[in-house]
N, CA, C and O atoms as a printed pandas DataFrame, in Angstrom:
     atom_number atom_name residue_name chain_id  residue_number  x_coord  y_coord  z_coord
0              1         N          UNK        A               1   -8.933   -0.410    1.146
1              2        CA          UNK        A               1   -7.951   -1.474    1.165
2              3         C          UNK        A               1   -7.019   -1.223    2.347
3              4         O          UNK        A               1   -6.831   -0.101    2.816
4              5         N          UNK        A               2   -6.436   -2.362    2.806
5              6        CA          UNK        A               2   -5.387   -1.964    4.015
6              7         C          UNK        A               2   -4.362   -1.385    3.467
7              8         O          UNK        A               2   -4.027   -1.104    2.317
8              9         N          UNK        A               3   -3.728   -1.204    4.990
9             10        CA          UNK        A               3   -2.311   -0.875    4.904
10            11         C          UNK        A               3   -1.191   -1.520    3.784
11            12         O          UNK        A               3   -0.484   -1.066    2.884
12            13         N          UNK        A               4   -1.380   -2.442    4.201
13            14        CA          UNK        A               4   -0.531   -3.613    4.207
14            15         C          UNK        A               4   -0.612   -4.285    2.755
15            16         O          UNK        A               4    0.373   -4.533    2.060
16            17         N          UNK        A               5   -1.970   -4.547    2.402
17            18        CA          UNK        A               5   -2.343   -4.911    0.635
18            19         C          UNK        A               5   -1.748   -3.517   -0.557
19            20         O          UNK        A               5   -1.764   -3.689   -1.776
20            21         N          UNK        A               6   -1.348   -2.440   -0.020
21            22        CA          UNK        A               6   -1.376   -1.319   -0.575
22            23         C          UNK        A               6   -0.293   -1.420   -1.061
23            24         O          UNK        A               6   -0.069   -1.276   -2.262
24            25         N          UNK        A               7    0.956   -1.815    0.223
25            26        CA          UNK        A               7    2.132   -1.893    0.469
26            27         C          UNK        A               7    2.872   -2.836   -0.866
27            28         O          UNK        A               7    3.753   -2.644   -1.704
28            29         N          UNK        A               8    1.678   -4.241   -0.383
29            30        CA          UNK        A               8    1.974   -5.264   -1.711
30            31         C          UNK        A               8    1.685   -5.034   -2.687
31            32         O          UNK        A               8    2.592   -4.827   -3.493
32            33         N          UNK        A               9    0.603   -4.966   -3.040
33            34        CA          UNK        A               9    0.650   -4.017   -4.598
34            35         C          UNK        A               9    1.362   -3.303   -4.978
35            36         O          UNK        A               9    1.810   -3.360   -6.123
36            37         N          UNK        A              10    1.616   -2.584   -4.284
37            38        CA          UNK        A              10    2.616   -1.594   -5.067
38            39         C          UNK        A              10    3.952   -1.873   -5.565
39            40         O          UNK        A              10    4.560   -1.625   -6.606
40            41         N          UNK        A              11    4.233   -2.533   -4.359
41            42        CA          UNK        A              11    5.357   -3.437   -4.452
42            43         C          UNK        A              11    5.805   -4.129   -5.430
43            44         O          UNK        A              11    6.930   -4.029   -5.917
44            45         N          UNK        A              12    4.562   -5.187   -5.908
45            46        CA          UNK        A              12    4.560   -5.908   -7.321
46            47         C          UNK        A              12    4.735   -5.349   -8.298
47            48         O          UNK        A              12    5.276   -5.784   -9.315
48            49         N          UNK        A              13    4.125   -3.906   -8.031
49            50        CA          UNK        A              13    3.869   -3.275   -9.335
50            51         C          UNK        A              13    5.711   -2.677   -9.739
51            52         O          UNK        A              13    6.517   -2.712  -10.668
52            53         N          UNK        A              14    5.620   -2.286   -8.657
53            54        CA          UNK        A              14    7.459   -1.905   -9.072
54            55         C          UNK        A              14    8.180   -3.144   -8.889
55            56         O          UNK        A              14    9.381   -2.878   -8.858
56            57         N          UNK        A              15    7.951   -4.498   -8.741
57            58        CA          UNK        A              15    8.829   -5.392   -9.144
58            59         C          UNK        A              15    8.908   -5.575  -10.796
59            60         O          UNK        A              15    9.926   -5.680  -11.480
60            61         N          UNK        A              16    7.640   -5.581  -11.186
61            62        CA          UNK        A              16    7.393   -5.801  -12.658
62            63         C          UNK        A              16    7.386   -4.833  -13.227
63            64         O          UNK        A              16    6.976   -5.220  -14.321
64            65         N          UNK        A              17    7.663   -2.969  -13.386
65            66        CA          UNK        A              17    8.280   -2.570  -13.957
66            67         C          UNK        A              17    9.658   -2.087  -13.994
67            68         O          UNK        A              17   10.262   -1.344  -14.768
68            69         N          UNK        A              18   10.005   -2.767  -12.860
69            70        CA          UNK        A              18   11.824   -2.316  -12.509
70            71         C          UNK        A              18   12.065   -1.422  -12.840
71            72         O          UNK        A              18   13.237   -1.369  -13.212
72            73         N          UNK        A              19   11.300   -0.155  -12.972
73            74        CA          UNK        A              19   11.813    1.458  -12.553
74            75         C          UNK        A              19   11.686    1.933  -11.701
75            76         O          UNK        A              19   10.555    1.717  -11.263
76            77         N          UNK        A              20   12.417    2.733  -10.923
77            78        CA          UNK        A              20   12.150    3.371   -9.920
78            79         C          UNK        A              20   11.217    4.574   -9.974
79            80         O          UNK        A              20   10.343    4.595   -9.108
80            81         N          UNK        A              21   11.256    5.567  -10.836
81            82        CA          UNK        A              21   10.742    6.766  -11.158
82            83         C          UNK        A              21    8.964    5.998  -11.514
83            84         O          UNK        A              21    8.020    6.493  -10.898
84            85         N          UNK        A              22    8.716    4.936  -12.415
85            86        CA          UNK        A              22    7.652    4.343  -13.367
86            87         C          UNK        A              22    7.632    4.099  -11.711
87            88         O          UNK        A              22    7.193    5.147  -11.237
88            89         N          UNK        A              23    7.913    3.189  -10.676
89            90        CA          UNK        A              23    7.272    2.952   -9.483
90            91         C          UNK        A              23    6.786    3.526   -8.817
91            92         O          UNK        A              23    5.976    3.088   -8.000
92            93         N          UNK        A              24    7.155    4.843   -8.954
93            94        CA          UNK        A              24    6.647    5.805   -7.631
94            95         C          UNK        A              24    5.787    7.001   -8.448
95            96         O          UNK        A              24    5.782    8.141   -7.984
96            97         N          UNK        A              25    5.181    6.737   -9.481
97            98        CA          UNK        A              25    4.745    7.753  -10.434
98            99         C          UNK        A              25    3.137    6.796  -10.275
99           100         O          UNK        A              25    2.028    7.241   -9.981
100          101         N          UNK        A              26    3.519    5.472  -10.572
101          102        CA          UNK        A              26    2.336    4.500  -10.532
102          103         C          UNK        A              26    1.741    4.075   -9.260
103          104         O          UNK        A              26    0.815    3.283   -9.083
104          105         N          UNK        A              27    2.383    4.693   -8.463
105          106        CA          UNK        A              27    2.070    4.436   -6.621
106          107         C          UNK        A              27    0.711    4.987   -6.390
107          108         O          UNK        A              27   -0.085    4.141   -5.985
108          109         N          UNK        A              28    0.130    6.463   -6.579
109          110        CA          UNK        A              28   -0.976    6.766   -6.027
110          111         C          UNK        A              28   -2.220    6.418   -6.888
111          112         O          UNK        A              28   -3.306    6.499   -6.314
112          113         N          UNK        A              29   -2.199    5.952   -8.494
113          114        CA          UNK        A              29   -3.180    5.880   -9.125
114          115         C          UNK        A              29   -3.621    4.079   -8.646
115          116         O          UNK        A              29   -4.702    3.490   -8.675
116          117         N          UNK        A              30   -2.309    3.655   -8.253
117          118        CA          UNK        A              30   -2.361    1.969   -7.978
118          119         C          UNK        A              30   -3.569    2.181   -6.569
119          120         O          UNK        A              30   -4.685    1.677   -6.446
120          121         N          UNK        A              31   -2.938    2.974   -5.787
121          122        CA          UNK        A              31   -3.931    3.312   -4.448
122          123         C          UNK        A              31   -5.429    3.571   -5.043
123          124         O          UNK        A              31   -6.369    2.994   -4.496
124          125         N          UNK        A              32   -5.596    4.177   -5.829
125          126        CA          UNK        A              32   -6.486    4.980   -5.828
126          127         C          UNK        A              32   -7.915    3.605   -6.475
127          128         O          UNK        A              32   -9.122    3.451   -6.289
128          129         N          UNK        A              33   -7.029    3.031   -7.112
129          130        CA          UNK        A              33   -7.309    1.786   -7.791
130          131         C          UNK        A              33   -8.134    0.700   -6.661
131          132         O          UNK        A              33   -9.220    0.122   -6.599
132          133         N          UNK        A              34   -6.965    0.823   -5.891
133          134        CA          UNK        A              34   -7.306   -0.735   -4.691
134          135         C          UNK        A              34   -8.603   -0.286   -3.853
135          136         O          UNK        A              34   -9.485   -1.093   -3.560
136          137         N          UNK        A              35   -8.636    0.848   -3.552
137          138        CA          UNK        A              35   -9.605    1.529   -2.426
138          139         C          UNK        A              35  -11.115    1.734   -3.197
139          140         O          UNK        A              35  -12.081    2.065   -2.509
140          141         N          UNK        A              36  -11.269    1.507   -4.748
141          142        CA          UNK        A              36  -12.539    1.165   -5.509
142          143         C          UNK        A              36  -13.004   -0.349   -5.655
143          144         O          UNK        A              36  -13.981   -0.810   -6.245
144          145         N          UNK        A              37  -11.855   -1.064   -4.833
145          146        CA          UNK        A              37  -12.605   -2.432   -4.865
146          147         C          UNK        A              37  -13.172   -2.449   -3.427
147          148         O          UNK        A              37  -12.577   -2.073   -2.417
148          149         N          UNK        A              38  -14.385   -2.932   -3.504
149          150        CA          UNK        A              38  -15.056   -3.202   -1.964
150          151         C          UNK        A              38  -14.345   -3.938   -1.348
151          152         O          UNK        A              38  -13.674   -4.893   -1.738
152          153         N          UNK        A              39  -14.536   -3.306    0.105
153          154        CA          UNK        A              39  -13.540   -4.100    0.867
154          155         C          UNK        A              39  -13.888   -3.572    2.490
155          156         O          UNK        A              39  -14.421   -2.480    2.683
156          157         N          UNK        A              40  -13.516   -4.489    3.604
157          158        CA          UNK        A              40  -13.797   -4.246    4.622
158          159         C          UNK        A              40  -12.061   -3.782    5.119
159          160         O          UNK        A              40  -11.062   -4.350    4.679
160          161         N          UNK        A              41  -12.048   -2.510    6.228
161          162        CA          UNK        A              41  -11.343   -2.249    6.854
162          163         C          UNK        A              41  -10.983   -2.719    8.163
163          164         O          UNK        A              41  -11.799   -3.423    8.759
164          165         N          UNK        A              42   -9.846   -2.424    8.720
165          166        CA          UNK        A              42   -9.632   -3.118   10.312
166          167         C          UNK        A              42   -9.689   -1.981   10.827
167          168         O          UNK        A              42   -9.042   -1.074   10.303
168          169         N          UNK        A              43  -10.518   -1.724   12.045
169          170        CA          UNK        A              43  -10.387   -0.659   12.849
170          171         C          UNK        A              43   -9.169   -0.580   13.438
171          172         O          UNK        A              43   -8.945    0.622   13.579
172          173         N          UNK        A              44   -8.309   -1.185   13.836
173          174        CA          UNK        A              44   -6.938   -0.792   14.740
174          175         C          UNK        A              44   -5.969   -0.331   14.166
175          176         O          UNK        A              44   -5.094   -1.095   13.758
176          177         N          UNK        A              45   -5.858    1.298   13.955
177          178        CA          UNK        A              45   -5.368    1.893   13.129
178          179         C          UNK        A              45   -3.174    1.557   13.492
179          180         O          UNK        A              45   -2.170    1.776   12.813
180          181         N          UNK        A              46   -3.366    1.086   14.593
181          182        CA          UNK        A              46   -1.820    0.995   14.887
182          183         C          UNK        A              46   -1.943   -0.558   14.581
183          184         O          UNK        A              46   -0.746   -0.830   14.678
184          185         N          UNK        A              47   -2.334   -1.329   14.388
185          186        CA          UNK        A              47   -2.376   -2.907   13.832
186          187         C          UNK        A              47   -1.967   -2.045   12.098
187          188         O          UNK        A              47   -0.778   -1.937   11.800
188          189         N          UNK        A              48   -2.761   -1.656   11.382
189          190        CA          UNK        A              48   -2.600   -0.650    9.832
190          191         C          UNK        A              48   -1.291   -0.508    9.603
191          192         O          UNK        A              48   -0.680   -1.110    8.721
192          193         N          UNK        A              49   -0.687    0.500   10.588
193          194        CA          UNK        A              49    0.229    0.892   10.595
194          195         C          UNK        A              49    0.987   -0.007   10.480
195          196         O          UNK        A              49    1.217   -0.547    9.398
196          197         N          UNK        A              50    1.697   -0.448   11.942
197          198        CA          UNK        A              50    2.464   -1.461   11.621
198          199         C          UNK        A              50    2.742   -2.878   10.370
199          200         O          UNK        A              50    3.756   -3.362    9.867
200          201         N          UNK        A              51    1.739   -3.071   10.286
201          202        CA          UNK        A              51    1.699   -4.091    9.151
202          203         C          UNK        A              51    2.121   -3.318    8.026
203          204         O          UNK        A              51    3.144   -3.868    7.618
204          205         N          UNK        A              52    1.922   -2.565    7.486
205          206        CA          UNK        A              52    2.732   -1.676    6.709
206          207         C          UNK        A              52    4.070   -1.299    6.849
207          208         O          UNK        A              52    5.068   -1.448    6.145
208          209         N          UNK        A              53    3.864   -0.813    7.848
209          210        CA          UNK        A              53    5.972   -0.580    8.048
210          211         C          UNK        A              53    6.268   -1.880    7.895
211          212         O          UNK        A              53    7.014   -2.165    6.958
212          213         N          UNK        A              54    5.726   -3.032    8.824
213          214        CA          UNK        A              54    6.668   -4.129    8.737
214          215         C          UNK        A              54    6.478   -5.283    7.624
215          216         O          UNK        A              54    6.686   -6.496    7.642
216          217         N          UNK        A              55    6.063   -4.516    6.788
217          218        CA          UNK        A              55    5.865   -5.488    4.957
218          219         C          UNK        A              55    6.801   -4.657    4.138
219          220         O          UNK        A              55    7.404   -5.054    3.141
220          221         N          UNK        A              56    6.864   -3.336    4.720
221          222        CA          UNK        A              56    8.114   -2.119    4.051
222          223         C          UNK        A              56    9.495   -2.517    4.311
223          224         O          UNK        A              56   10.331   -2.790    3.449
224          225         N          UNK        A              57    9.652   -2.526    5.541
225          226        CA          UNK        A              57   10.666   -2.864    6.377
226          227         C          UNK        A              57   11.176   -4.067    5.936
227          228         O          UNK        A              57   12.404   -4.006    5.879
228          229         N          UNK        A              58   10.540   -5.594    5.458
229          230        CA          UNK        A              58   10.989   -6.300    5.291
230          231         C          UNK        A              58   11.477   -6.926    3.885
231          232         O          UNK        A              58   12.207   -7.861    3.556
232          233         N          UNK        A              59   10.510   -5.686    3.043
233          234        CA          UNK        A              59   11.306   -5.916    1.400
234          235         C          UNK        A              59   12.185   -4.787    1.356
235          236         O          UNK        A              59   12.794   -4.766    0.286
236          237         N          UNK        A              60   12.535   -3.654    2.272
237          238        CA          UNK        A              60   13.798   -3.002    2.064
238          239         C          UNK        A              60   15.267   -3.544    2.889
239          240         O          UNK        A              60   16.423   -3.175    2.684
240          241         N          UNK        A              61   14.765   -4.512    3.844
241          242        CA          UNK        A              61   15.834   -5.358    3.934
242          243         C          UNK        A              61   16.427   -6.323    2.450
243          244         O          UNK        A              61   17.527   -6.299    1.898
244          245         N          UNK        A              62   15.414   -6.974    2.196
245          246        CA          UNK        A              62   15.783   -7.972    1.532
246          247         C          UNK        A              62   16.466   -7.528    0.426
247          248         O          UNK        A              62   17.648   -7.695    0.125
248          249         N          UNK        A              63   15.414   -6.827   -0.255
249          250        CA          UNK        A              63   15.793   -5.966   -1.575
250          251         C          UNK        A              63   16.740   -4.802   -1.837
251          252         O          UNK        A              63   17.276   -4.486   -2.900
252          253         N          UNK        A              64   16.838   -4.172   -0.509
253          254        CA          UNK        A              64   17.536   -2.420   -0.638
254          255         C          UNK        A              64   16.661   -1.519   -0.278
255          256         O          UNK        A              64   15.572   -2.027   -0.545
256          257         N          UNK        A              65   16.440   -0.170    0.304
257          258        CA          UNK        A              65   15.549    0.693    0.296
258          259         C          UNK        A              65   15.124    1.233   -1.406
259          260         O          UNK        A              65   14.011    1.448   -1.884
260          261         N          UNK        A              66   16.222    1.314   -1.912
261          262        CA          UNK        A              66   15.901    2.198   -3.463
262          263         C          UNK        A              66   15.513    1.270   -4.598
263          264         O          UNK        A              66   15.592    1.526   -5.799
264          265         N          UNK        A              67   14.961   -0.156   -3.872
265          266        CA          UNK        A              67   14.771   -1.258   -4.978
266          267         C          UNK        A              67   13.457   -0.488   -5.769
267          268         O          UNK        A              67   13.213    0.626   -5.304
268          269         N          UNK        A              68   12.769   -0.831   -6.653
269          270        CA          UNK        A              68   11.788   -0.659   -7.616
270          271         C          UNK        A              68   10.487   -1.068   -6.521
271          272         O          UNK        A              68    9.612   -0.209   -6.403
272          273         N          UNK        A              69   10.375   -2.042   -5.916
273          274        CA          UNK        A              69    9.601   -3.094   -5.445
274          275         C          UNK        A              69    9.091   -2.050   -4.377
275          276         O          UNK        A              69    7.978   -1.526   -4.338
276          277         N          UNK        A              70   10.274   -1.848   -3.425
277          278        CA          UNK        A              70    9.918   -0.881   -2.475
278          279         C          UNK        A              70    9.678    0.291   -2.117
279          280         O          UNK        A              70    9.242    0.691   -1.038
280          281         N          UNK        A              71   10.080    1.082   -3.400
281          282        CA          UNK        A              71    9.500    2.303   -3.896
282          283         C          UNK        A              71    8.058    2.476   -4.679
283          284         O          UNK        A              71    7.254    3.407   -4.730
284          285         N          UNK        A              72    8.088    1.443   -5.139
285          286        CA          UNK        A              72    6.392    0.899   -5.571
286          287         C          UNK        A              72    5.628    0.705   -3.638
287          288         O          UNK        A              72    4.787    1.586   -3.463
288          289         N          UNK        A              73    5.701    0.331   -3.122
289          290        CA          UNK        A              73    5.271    0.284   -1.913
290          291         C          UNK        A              73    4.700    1.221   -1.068
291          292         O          UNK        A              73    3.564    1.320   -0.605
292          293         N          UNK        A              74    6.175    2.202   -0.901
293          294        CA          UNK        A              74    5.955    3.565   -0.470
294          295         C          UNK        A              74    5.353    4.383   -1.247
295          296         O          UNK        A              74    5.030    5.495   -0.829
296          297         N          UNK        A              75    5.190    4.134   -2.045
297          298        CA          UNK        A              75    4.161    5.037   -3.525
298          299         C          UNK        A              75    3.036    4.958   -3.105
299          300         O          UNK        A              75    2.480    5.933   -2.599
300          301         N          UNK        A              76    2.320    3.498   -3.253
301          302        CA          UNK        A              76    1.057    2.877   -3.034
302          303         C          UNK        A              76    0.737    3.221   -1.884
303          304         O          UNK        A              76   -0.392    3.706   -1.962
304          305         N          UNK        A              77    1.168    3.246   -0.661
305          306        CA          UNK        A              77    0.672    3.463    0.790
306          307         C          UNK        A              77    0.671    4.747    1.235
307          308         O          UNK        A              77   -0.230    4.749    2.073
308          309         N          UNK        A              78    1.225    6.062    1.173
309          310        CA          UNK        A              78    1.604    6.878    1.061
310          311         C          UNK        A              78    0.368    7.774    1.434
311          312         O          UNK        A              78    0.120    8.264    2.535
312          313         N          UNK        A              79   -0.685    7.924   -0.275
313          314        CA          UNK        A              79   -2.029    8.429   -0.023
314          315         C          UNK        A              79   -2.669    8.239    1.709
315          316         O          UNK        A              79   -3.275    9.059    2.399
316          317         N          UNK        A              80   -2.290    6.983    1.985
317          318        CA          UNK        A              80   -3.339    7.109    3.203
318          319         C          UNK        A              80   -2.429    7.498    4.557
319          320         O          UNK        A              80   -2.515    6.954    5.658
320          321         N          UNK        A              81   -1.555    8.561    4.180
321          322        CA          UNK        A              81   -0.837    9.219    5.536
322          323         C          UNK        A              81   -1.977   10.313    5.881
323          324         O          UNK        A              81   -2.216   10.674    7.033
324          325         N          UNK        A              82   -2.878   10.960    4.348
325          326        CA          UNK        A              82   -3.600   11.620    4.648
326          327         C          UNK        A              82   -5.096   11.680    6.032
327          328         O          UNK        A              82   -5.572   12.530    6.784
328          329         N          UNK        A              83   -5.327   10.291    5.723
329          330        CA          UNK        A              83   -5.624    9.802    7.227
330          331         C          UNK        A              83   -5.591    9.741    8.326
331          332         O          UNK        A              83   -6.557    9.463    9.038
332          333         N          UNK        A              84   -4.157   10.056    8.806
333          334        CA          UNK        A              84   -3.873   10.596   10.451
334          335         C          UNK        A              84   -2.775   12.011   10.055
335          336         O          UNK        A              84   -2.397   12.759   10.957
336          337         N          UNK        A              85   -2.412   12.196    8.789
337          338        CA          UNK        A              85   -1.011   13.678    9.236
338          339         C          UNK        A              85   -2.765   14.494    8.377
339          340         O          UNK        A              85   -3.392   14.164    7.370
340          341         N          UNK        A              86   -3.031   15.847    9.627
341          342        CA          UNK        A              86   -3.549   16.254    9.053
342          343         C          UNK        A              86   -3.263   17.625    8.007
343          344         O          UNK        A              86   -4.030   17.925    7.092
344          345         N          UNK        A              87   -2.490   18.086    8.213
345          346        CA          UNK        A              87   -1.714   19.380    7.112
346          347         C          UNK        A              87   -1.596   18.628    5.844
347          348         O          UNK        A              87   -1.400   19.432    4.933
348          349         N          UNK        A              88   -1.629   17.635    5.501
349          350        CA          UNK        A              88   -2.080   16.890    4.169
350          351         C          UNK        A              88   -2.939   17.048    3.639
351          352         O          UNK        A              88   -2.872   16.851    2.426
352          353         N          UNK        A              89   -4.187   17.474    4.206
353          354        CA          UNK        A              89   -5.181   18.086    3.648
354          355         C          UNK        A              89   -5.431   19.825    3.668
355          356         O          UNK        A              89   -5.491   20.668    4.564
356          357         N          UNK        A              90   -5.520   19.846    2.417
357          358        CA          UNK        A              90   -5.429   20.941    2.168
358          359         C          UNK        A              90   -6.470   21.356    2.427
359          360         O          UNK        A              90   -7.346   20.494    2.353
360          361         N          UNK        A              91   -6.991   22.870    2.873
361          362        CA          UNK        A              91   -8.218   23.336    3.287
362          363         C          UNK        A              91   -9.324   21.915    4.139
363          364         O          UNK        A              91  -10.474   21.979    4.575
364          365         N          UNK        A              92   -8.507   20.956    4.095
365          366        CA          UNK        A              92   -9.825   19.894    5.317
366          367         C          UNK        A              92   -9.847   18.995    4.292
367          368         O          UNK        A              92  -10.049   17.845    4.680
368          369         N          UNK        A              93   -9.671   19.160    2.813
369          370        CA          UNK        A              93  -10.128   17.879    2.052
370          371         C          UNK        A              93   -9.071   16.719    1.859
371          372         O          UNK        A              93   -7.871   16.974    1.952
372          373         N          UNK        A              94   -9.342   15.959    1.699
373          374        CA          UNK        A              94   -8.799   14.447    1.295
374          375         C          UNK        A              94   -8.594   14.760   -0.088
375          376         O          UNK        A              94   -9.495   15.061   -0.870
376          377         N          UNK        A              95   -7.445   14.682   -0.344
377          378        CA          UNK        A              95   -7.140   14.111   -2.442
378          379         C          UNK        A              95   -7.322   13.322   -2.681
379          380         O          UNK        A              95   -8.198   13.159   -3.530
380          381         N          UNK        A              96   -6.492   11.971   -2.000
381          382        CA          UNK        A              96   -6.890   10.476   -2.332
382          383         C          UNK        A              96   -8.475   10.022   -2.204
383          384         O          UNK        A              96   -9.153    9.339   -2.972
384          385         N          UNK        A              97   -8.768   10.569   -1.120
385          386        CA          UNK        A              97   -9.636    9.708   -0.608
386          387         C          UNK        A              97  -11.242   10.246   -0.451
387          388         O          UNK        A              97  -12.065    9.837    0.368
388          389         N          UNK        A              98  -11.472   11.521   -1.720
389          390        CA          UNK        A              98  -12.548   11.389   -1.418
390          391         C          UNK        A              98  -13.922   11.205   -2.433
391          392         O          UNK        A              98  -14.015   11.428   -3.640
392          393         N          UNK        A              99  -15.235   10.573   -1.190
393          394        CA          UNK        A              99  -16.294    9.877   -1.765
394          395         C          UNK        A              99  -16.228    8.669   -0.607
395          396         O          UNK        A              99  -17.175    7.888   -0.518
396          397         N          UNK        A             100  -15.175    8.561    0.195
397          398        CA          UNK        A             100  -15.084    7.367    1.347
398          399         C          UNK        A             100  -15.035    6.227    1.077
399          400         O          UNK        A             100  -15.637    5.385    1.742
400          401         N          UNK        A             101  -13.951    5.798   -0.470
401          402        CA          UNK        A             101  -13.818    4.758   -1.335
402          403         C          UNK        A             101  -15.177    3.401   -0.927
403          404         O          UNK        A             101  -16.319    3.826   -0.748
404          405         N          UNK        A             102  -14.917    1.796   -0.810
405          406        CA          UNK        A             102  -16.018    1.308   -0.606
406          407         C          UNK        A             102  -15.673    0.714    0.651
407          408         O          UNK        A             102  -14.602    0.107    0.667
408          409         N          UNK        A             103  -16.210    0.746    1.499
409          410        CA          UNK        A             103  -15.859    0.341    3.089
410          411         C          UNK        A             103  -16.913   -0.616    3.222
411          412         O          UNK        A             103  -17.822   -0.877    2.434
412          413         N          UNK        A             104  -16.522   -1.329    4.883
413          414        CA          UNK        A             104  -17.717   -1.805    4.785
414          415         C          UNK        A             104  -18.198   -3.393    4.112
415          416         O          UNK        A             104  -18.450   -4.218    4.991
416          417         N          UNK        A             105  -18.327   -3.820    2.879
417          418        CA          UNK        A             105  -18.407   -4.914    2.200
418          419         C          UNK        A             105  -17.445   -5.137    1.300
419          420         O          UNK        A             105  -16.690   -4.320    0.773
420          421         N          UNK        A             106  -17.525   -6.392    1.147
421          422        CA          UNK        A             106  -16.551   -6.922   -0.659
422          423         C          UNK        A             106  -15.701   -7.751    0.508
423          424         O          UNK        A             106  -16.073   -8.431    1.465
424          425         N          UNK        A             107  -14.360   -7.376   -0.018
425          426        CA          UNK        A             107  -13.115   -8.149    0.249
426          427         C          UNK        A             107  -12.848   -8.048    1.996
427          428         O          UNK        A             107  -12.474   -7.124    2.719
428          429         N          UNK        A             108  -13.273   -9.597    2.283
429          430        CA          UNK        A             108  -12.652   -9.224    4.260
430          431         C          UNK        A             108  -11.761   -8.697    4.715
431          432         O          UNK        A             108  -10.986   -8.476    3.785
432          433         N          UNK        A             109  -11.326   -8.305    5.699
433          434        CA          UNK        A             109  -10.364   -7.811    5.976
434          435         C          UNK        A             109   -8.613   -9.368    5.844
435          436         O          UNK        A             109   -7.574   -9.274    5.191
436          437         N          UNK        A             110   -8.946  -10.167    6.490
437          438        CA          UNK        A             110   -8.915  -11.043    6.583
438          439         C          UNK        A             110   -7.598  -11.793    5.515
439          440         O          UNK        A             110   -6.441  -12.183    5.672
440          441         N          UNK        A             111   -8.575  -11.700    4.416
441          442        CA          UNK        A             111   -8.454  -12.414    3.189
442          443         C          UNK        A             111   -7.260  -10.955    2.235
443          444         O          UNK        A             111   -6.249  -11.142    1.558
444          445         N          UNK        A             112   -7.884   -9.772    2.556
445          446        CA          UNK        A             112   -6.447   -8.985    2.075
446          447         C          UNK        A             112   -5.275   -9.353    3.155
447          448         O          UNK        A             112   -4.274   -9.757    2.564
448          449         N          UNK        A             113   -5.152   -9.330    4.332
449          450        CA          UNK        A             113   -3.876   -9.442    5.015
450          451         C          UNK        A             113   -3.543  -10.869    4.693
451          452         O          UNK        A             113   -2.616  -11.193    5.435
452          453         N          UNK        A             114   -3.877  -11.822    3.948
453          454        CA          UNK        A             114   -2.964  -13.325    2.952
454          455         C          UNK        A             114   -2.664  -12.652    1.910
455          456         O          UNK        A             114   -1.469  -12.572    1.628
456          457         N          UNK        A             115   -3.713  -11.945    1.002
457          458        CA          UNK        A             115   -2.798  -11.343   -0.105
458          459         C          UNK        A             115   -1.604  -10.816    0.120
459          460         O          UNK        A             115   -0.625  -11.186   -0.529
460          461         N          UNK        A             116   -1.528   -9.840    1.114
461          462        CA          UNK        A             116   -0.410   -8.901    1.194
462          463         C          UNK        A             116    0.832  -10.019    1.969
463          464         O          UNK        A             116    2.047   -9.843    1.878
464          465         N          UNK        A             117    0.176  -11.139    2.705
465          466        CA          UNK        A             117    1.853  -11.569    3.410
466          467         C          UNK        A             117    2.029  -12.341    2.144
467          468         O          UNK        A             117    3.228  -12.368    1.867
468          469         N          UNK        A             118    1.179  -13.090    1.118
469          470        CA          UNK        A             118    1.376  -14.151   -0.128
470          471         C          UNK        A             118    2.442  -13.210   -0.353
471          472         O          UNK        A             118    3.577  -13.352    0.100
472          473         N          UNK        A             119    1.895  -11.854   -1.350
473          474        CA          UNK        A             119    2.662  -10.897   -2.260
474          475         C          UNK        A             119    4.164  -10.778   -2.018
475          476         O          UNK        A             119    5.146  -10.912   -2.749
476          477         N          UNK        A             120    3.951  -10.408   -0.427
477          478        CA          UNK        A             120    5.336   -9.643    0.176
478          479         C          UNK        A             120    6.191  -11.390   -0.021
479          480         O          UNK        A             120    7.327  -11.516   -0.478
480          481         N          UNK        A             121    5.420  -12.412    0.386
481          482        CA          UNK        A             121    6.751  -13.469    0.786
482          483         C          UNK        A             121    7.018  -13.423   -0.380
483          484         O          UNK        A             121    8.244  -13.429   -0.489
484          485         N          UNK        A             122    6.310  -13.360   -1.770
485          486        CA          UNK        A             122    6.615  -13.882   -2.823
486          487         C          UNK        A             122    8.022  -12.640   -3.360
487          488         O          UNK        A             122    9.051  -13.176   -3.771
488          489         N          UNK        A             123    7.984  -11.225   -3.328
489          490        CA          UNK        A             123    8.977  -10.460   -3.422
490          491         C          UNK        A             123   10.018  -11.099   -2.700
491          492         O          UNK        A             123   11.094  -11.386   -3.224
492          493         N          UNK        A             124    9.671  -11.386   -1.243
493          494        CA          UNK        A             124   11.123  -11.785   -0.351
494          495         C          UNK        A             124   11.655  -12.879   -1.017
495          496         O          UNK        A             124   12.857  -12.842   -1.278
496          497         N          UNK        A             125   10.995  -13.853   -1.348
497          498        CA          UNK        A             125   12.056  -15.322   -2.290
498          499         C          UNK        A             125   12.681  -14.529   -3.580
499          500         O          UNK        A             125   13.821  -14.845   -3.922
500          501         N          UNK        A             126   12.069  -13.631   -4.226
501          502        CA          UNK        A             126   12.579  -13.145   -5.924
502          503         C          UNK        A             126   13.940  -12.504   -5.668
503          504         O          UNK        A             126   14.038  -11.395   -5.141
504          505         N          UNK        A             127   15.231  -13.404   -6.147
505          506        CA          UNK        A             127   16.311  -12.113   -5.847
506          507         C          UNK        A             127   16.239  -11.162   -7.048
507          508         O          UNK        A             127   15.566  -11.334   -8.064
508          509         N          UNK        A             128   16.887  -10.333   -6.818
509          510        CA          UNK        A             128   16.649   -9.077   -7.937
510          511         C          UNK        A             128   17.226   -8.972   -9.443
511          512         O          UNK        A             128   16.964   -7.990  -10.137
């Protein structure tokens, strides 16, 4: 799953349990979740990036940094720092990520980056 769909999910997920602690506890199993649905990746790992910071960036404006929403976010996206910081892996292995979730087929790339701007606009209209 992208960057950016990770971001939104998670997001949702800590909008709808409005805890902070329940948000960021439910962040990596939510990851772990999205990356078993087939799905195609974007190779441009700084396109990834950014779309992530700037779906982060724009519900910790709206919302606060310590909102539920956006700590659900940073929860969910988090796992895949293991991806480029490599001292995250311990002895060489991946925690999140391994078996090389489903790459490749299922969900376009495409069609997750509408989910994730739908999700995120839909947080940005919800006041808190």
């Amino acid at each position: 799953m992208i960057v950016s769909l990770h971001v939104a999910t998670g997001a949702a997920l800590g909008a709808v349990v409005r805890s902070r602690p329940l948000a960021l506890l439910l962040g990596a199993p939510l990851h772990v979740a999205g990356d078993r649905v087939p799905h195609e990746d974007i190779p441009d790992r700084s396109f990834e990036i950014g779309s992530g910071l700037a779906a982060l960036g724009l519900l910790a404006a709206r919302r606060g940094p310590l909102d539920p929403a956006v700590l659900g976010g940073v929860a969910a996206a988090v796992p895949d720092l293991e991806h480029v910081v490599p001292w995250l892996r311990p002895g060489g292995e991946k925690i999140f990520h391994r078996g090389g979730g489903r790459h490749g087929a299922g969900m376009p790339a495409e069609t997750q980056l509408l989910l994730a701007g739908a999700l995120v606009g839909l947080l940005l209209g919800r006041r808190r």
